[in-house]
Structure formats: C-alpha cells, structure tokens
C-alpha positions as CSV (number, residue, x, y, z in Angstrom):
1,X,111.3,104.2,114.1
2,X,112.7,107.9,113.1
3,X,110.6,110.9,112.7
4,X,110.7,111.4,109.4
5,X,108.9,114.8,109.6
6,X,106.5,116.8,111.8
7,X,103.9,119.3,111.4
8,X,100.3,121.1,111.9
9,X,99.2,121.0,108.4
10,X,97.7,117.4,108.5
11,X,97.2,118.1,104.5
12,X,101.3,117.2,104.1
13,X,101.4,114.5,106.4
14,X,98.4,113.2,104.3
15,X,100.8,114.0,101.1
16,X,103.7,112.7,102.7
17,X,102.4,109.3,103.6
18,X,100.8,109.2,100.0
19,X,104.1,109.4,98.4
20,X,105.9,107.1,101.4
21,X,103.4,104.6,100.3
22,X,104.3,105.1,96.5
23,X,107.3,104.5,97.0
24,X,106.7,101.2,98.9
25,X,108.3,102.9,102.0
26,X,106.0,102.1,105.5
27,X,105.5,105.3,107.8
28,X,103.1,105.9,110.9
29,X,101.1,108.7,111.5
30,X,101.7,109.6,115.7
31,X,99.7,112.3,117.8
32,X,96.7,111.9,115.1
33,X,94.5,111.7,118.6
34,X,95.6,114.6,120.1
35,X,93.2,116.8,118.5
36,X,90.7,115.4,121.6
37,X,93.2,117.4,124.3
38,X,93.8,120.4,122.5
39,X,89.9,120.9,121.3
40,X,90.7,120.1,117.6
41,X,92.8,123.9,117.3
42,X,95.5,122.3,115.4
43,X,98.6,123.6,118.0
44,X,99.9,120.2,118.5
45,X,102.4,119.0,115.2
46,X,102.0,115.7,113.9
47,X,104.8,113.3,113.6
48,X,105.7,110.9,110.9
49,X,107.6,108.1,111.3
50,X,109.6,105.6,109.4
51,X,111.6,102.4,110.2
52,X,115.1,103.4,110.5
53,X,116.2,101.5,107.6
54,X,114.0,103.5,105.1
55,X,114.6,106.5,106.6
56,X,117.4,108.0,104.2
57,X,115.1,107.2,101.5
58,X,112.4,108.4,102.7
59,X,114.2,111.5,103.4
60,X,115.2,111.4,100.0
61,X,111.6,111.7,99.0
62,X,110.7,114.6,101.0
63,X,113.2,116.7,99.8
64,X,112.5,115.8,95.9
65,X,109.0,117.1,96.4
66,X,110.0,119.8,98.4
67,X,108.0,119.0,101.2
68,X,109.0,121.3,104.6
69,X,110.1,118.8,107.3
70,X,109.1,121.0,110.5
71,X,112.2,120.5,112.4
C-alpha cells in the first residue's frame, strides 16, 4: 500500500474515496480511530491508501479533480 493522500478535512478523504471507488480503484481509510486520542479536535491527518499498482492512477484522479494531496 502507498499513501495516496493525507489530510484533516475528513470531507476529501470522503470525496476522494468516492471517486477511487468510481473509478473501480480500492483505497483504505488509516488513522480514522484516532479521533479517540486526540478528543475528536481534528489535529491528526488522515491517510489514504492505495495498492501500489493503482497508485499512478489513482494519482491521476486526484489531480483531475483538483483535490490537494496534503504532502
């Protein structure tokens, strides 16, 4: 797996995956659970991942809808 992207704003990962899945492309959400540590503030990013093989594509994606990829 590759991290595809990583952010705060759990509203693009939710985007993200939406359009990963449209495009039959597989990704996992990662750190979902740690808004139990940091008291559901939102300071800890959000990774997406993707299988290396689909992660060119994938990338692909991101950048035709312009989505920011936190890194």
């Amino acid at each position: 797996m590759k991290e595809l992207l990583r952010s705060t704003d759990p509203t693009i990962i939710a985007f993200a995956s939406a359009l990963l899945e449209g495009e039959d492309i597989d990704c996992f959400q990662m750190d979902v659970n740690m808004s139990v540590l940091e008291g559901g503030i939102g300071i800890f990013p959000r990774r997406l991942m993707v299988r290396a093989d689909d992660y060119d594509d994938a990338l692909m994606v991101m950048r035709d809808n312009e989505i920011p990829l936190g890194r």
